[in-house]
N, CA, C and O of each residue as an XYZ file, in Angstrom:
676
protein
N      -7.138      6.385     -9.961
C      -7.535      7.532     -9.188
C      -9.011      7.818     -9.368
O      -9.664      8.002     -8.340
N      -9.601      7.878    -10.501
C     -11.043      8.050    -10.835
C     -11.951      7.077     -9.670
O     -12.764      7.467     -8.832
N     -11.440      5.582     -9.992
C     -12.241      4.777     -9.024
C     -12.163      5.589     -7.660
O     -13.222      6.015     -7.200
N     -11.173      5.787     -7.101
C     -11.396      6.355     -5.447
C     -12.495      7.661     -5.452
O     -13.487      7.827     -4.741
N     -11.801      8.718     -6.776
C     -12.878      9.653     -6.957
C     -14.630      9.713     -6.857
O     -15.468     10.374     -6.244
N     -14.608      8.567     -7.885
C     -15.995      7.475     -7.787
C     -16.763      7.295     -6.503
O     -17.913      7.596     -6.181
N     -15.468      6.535     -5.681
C     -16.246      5.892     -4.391
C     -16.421      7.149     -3.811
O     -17.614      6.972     -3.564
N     -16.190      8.360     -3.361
C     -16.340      9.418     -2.478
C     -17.369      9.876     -2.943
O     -18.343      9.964     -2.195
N     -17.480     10.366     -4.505
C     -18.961     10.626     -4.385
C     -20.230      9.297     -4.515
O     -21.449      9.384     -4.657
N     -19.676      8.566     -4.442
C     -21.052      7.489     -4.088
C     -21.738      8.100     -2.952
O     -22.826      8.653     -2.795
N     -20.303      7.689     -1.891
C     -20.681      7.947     -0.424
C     -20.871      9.760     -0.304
O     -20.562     10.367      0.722
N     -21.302     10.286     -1.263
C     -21.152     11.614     -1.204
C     -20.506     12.439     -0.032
O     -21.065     13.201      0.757
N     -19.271     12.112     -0.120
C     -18.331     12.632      0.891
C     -17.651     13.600      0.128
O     -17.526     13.303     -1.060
N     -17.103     14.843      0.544
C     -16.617     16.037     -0.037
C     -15.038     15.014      0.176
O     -14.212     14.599     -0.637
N     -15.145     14.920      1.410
C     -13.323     14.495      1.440
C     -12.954     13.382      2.927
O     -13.723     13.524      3.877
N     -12.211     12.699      3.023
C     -11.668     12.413      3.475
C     -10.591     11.214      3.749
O      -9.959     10.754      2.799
N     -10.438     10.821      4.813
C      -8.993     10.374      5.390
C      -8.703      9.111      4.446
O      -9.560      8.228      4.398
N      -7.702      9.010      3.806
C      -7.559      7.917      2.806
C      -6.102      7.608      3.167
O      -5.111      8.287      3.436
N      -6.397      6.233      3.055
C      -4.809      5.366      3.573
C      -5.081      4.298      2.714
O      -6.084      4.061      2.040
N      -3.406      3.331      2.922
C      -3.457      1.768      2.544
C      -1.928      1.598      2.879
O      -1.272      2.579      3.231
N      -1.271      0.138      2.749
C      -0.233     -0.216      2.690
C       0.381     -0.721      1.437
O      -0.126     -0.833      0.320
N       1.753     -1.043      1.914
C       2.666     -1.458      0.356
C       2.513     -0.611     -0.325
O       2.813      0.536      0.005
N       1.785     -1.047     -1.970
C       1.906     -0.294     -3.411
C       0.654      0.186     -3.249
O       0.421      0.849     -4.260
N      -0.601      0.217     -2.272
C      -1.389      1.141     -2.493
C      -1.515      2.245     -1.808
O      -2.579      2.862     -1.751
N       0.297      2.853     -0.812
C       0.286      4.011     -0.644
C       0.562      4.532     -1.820
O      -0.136      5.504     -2.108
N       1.428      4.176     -2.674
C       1.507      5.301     -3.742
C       0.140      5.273     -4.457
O      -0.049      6.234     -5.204
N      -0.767      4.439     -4.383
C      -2.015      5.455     -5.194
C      -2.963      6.437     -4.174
O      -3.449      7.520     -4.501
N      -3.124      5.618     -2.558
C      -3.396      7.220     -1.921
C      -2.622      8.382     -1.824
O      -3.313      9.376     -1.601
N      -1.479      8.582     -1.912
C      -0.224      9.332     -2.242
C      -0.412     10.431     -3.358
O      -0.428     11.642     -3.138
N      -0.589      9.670     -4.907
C      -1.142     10.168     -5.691
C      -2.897     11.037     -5.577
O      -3.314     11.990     -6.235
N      -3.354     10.505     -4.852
C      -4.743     10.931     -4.870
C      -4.699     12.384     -3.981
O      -5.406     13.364     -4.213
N      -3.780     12.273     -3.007
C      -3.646     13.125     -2.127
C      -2.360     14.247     -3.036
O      -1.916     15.127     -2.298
N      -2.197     14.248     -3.454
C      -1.466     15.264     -4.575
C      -2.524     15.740     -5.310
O      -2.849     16.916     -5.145
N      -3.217     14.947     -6.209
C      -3.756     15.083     -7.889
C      -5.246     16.084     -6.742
O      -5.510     17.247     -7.045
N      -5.821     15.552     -5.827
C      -6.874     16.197     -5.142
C      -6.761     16.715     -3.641
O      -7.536     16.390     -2.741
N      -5.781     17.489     -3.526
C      -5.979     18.196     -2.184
C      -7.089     18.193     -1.382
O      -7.258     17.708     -0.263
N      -7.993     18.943     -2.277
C      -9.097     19.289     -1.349
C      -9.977     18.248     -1.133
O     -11.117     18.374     -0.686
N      -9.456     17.256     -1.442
C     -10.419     15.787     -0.768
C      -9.904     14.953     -0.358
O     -10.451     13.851     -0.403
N      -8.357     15.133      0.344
C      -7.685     14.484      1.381
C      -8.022     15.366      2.551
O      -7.942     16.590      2.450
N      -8.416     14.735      3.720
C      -8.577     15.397      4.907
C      -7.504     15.081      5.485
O      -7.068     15.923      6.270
N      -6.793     13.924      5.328
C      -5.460     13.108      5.979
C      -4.706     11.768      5.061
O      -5.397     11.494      4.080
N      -3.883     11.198      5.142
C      -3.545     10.246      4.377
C      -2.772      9.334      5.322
O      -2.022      9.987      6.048
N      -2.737      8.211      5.497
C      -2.327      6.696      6.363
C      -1.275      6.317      5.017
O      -1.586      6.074      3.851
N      -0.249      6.356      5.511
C       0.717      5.355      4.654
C       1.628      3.996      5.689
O       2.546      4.162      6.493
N       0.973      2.757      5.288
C       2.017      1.790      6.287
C       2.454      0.929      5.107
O       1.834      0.556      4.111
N       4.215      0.639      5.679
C       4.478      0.248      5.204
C       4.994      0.102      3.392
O       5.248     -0.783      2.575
N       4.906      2.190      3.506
C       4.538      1.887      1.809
C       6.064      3.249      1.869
O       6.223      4.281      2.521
N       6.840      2.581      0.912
C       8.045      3.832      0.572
C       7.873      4.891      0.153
O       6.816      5.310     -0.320
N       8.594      5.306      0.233
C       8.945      6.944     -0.859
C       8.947      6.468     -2.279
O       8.062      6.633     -3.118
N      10.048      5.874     -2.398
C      10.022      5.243     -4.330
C      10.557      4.090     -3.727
O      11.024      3.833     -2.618
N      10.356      3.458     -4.788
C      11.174      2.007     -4.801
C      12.867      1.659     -6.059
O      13.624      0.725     -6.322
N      12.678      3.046     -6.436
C      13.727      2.914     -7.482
C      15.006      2.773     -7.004
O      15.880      2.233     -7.683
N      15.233      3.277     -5.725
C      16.631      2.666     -5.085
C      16.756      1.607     -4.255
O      17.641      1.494     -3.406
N      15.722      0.671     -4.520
C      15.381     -0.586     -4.023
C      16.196     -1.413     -4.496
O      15.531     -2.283     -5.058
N      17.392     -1.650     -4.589
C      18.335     -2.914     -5.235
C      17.489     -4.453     -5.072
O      17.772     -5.379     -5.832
N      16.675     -4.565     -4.244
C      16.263     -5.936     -4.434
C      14.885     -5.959     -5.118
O      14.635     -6.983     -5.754
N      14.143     -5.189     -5.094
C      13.027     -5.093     -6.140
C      13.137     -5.003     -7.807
O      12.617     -5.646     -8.718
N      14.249     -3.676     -7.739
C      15.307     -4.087     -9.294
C      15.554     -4.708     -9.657
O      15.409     -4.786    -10.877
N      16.371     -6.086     -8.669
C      16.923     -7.034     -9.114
C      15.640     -8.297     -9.163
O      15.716     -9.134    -10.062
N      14.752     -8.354     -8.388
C      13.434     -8.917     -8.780
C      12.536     -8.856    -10.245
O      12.013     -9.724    -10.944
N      12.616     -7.727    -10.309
C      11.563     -7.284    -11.538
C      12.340     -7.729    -12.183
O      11.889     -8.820    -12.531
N      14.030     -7.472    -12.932
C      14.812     -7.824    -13.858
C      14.933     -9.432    -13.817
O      14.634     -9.982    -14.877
N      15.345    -10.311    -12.699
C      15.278    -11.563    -12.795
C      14.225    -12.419    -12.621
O      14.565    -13.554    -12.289
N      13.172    -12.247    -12.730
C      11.979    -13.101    -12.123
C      10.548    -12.406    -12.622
O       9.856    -12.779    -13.569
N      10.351    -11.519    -11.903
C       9.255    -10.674    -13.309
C       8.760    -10.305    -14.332
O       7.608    -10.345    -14.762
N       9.697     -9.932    -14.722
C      10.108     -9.607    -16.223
C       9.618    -10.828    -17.031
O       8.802    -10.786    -17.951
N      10.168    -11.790    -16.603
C      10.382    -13.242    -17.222
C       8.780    -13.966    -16.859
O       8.355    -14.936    -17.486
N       8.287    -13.526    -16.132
C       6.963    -14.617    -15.988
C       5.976    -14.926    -16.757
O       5.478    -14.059    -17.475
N       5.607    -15.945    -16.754
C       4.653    -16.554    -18.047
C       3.551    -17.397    -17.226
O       3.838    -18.138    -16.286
N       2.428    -17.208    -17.649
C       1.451    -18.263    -16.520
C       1.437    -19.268    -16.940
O       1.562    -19.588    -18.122
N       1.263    -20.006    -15.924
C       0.881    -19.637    -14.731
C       1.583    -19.548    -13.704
O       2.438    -20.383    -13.408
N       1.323    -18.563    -13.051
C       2.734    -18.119    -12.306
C       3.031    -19.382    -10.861
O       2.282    -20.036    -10.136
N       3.971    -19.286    -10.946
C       4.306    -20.753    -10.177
C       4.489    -20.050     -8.224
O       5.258    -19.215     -7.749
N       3.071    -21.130     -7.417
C       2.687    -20.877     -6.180
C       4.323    -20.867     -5.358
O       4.420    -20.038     -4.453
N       5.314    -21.561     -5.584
C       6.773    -21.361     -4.677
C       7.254    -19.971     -5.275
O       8.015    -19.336     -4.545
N       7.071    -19.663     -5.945
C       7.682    -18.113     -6.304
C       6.693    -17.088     -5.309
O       7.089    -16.628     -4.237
N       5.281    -16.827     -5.917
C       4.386    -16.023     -4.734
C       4.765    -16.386     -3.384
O       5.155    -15.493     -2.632
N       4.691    -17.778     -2.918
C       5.064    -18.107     -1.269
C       6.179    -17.276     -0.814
O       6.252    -16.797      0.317
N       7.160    -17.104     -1.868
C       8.761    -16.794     -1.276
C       8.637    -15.257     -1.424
O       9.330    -14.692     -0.578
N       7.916    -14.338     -2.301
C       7.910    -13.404     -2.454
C       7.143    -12.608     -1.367
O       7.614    -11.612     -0.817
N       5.719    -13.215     -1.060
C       5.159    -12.785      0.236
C       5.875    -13.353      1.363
O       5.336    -12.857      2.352
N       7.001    -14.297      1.818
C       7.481    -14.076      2.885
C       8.488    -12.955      3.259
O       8.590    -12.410      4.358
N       9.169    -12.727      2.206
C       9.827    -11.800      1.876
C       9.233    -10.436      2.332
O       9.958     -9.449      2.458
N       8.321    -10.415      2.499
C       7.719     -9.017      2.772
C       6.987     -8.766      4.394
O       6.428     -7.745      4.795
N       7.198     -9.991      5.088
C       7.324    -10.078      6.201
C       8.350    -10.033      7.322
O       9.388    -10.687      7.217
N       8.059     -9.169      8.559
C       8.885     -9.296      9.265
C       9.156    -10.778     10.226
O      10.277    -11.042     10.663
N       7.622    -11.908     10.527
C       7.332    -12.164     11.614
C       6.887    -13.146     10.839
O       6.373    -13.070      9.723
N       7.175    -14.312     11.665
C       6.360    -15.638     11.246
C       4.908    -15.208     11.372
O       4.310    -14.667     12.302
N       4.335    -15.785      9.617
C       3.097    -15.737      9.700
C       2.328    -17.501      9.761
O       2.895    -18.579      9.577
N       0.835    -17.206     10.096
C       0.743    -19.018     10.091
C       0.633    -19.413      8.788
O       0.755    -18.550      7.919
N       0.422    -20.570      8.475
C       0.258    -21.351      7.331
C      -0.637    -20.822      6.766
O      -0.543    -20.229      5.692
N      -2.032    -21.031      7.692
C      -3.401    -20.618      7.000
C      -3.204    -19.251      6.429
O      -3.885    -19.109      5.414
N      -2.590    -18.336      6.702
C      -2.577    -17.248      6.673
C      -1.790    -16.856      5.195
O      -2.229    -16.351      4.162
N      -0.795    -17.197      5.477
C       0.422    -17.344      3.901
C      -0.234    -18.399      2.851
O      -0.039    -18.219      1.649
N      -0.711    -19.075      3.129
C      -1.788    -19.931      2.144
C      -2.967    -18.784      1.180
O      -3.236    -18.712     -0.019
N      -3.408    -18.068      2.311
C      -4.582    -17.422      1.541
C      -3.807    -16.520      0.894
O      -4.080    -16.390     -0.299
N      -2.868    -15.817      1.344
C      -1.661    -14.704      0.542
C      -1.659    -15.313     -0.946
O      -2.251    -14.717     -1.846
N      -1.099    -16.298     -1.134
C      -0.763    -17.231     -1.781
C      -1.696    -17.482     -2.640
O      -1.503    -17.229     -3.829
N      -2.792    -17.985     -2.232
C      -4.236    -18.213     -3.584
C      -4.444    -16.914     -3.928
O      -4.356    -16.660     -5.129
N      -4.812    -15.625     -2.836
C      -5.068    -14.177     -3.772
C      -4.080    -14.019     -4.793
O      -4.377    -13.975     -5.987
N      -2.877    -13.931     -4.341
C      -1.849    -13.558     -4.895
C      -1.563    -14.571     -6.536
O      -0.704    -14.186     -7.329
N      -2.458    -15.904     -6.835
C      -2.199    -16.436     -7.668
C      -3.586    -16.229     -8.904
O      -3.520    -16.471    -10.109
N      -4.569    -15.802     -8.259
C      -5.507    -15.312     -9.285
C      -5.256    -13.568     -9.719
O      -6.171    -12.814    -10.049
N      -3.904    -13.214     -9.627
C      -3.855    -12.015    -10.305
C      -3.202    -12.464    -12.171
O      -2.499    -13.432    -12.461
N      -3.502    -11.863    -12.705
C      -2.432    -12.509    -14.064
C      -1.152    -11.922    -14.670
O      -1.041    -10.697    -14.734
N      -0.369    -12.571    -15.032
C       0.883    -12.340    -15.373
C       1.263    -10.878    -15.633
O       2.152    -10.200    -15.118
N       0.144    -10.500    -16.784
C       0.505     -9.262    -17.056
C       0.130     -8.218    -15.950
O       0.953     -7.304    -15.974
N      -0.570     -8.087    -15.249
C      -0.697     -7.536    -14.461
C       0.531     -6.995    -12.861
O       0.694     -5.958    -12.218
N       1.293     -8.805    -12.822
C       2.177     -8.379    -12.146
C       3.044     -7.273    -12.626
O       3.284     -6.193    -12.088
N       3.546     -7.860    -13.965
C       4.647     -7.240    -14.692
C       4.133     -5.630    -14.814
O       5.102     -4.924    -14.535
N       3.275     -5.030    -15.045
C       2.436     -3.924    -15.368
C       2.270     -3.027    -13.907
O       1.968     -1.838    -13.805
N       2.514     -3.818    -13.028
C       2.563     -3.424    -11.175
C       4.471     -3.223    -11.062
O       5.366     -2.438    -10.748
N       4.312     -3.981    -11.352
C       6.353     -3.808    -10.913
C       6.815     -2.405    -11.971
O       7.773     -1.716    -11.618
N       6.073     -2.076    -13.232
C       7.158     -1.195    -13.952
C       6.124      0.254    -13.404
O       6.529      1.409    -13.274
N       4.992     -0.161    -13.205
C       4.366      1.214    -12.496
C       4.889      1.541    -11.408
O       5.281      2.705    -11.313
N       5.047      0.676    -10.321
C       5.700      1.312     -9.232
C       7.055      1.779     -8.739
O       7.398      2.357     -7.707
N       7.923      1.211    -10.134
C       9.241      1.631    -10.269
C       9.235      2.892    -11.074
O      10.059      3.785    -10.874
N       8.306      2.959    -11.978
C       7.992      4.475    -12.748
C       7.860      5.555    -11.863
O       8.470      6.618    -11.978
N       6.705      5.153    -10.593
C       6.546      6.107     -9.812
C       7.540      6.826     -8.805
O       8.315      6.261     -8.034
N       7.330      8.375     -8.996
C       8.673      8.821     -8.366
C       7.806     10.238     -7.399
O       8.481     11.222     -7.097
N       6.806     10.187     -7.135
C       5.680     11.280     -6.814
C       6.217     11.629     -5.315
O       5.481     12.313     -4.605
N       7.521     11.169     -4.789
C       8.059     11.619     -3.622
C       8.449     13.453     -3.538
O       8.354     14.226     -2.585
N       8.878     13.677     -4.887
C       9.086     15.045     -5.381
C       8.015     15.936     -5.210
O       8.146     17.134     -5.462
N       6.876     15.406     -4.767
C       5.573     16.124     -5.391
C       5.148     16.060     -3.690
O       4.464     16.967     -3.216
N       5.524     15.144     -3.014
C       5.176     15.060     -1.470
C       4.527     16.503     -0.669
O       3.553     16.557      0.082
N       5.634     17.864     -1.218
C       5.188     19.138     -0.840
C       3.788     19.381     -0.758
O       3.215     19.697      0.285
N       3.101     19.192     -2.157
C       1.552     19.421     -2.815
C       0.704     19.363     -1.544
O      -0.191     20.166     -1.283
N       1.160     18.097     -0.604
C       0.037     17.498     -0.043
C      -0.122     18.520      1.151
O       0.916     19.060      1.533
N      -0.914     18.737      1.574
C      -1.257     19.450      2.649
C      -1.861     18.945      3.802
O      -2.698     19.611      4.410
N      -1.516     17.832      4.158
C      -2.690     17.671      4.961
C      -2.092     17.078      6.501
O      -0.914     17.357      6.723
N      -2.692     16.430      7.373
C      -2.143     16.306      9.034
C      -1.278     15.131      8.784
O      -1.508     14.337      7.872
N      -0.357     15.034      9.539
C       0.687     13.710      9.408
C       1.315     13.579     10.829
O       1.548     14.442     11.676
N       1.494     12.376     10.827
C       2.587     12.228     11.941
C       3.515     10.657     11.466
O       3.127     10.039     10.474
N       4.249     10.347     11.961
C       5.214      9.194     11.772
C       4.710      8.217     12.908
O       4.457      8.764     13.981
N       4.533      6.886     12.829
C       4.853      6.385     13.895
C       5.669      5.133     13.507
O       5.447      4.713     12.372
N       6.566      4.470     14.241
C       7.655      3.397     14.244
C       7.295      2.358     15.121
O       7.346      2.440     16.349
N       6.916      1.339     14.447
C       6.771      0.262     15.693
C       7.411     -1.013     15.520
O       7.081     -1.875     14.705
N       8.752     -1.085     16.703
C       9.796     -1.814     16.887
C       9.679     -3.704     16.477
O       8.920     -4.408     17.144
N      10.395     -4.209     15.511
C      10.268     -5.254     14.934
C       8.597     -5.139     14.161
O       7.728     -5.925     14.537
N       8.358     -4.318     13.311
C       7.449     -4.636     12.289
C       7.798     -4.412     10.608
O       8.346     -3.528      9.949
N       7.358     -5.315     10.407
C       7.828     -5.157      8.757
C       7.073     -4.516      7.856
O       6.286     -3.612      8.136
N       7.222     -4.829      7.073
C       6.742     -3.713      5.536
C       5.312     -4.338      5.583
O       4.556     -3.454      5.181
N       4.679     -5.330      5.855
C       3.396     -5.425      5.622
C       3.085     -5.621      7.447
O       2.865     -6.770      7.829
N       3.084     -5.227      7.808
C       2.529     -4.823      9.577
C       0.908     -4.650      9.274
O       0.155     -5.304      9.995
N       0.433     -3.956      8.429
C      -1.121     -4.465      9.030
C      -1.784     -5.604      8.777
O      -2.868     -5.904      9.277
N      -0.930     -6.489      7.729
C      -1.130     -7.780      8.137
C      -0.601     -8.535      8.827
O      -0.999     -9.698      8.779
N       0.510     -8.182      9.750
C       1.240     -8.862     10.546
C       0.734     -8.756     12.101
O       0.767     -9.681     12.913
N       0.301     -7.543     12.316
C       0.233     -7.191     13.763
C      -1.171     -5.942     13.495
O      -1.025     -4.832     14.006
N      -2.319     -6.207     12.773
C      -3.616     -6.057     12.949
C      -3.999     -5.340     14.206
O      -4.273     -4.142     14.126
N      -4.038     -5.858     15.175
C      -4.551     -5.311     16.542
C      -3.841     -4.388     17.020
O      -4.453     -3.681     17.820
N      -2.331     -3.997     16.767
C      -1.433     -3.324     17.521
C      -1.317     -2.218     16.794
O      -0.920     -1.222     17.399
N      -1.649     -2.079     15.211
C      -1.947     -1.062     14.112
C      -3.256     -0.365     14.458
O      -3.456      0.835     14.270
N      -4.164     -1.257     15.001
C      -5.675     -0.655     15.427
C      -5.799      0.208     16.636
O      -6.693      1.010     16.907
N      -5.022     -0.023     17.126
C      -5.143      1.022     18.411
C      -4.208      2.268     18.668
O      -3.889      2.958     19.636
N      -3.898      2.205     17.166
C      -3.547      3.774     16.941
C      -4.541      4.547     16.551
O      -5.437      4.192     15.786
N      -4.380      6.038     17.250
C      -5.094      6.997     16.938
C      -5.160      7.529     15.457
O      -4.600      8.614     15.302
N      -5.793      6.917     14.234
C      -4.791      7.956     12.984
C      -5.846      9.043     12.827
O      -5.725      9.452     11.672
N      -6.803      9.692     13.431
C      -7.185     10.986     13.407
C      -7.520     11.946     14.761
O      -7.798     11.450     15.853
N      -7.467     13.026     14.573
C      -6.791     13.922     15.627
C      -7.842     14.020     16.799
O      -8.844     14.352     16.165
N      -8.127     13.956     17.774
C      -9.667     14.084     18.525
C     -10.221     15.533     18.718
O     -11.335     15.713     19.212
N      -9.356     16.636     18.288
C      -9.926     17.743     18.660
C     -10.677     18.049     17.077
O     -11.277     19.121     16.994
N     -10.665     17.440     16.235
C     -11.179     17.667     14.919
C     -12.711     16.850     15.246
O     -12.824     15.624     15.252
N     -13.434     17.474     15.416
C     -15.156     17.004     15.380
C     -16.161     17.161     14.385
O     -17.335     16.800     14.308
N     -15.301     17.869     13.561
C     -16.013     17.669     12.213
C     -15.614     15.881     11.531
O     -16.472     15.473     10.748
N     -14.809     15.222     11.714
C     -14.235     13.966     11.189
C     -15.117     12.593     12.090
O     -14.904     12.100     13.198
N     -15.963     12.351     11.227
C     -16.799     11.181     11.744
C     -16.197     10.230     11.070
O     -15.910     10.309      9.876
N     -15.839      8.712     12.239
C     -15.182      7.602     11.762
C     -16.754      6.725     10.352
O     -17.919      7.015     10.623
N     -16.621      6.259      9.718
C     -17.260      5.414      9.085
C     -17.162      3.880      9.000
O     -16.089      3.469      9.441
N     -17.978      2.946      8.560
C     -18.007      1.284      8.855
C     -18.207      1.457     10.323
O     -18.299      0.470     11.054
């Protein structure tokens, strides 16, 4: 949380719109709890409430996680990031998944799986105050902004009558 804290005042920004997908909604999630007043909005794709009633992540972390020793073996990452797709992805594409995904280190996975099963900050959801809406888009999976990029981009995620909110990049 500090690092995001960090980056806002680099960019000396009082506050705003903070998103991500998967496991890094629960740290904008968290950020948007722990600091109200410097969420203007929050983007969650693809990222749960908890994962603790996840029977197949449970049963992941307990059979396969838990247990890993490096170097972590590239057919395990391959099968785990397809797994998290709805949609054939290309080769090139699940390849690079695949090399990021293999310069992380062991402990780190294991240290990601018991944090995000620890995390339960759905209870705390109230805290947040800030603009939301839902949107559902038919056959997309849990990682959709890497699946369907362009079709995620041409959503509106901030409000147009708000003119104080300048886009940035």
């Amino acid at each position: 949380m500090a690092d995001l804290v960090a980056f806002l005042d680099v960019l000396h920004l009082k506050a705003a719109v903070v998103g991500d997908g998967s496991s890094g909604g629960f740290v904008v999630r968290r950020f948007a709890i722990d600091h109200p007043e410097r969420a203007l909005g929050l983007v969650l794709i693809g990222s749960p409430l908890t994962l603790r009633d996840k029977l197949g992540v449970l049963g992941l972390r307990d059979s396969t996680v838990s247990k890993l020793t490096g170097p972590i073996d590239p057919g395990f990452v391959r099968q785990f990031q397809q797994s998290t797709l709805a949609q054939l992805a290309t080769r090139a594409f699940l390849e690079t998944l695949v090399q990021e995904n293999l310069k992380v280190p062991v402990l780190v996975w294991r240290a990601t799986f018991e944090g995000l099963l620890e995390d339960d900050s759905s209870r705390e959801l109230s805290k947040i105050r800030v603009p939301s809406s839902s949107v559902v888009y038919p056959g997309a999976g849990h990682a959709f902004h890497s699946e369907d990029p362009h079709r995620q981009r041409r959503y509106k995620w901030l409000p147009e009558q708000d003119s104080n909110l300048q886009p940035c990049g």
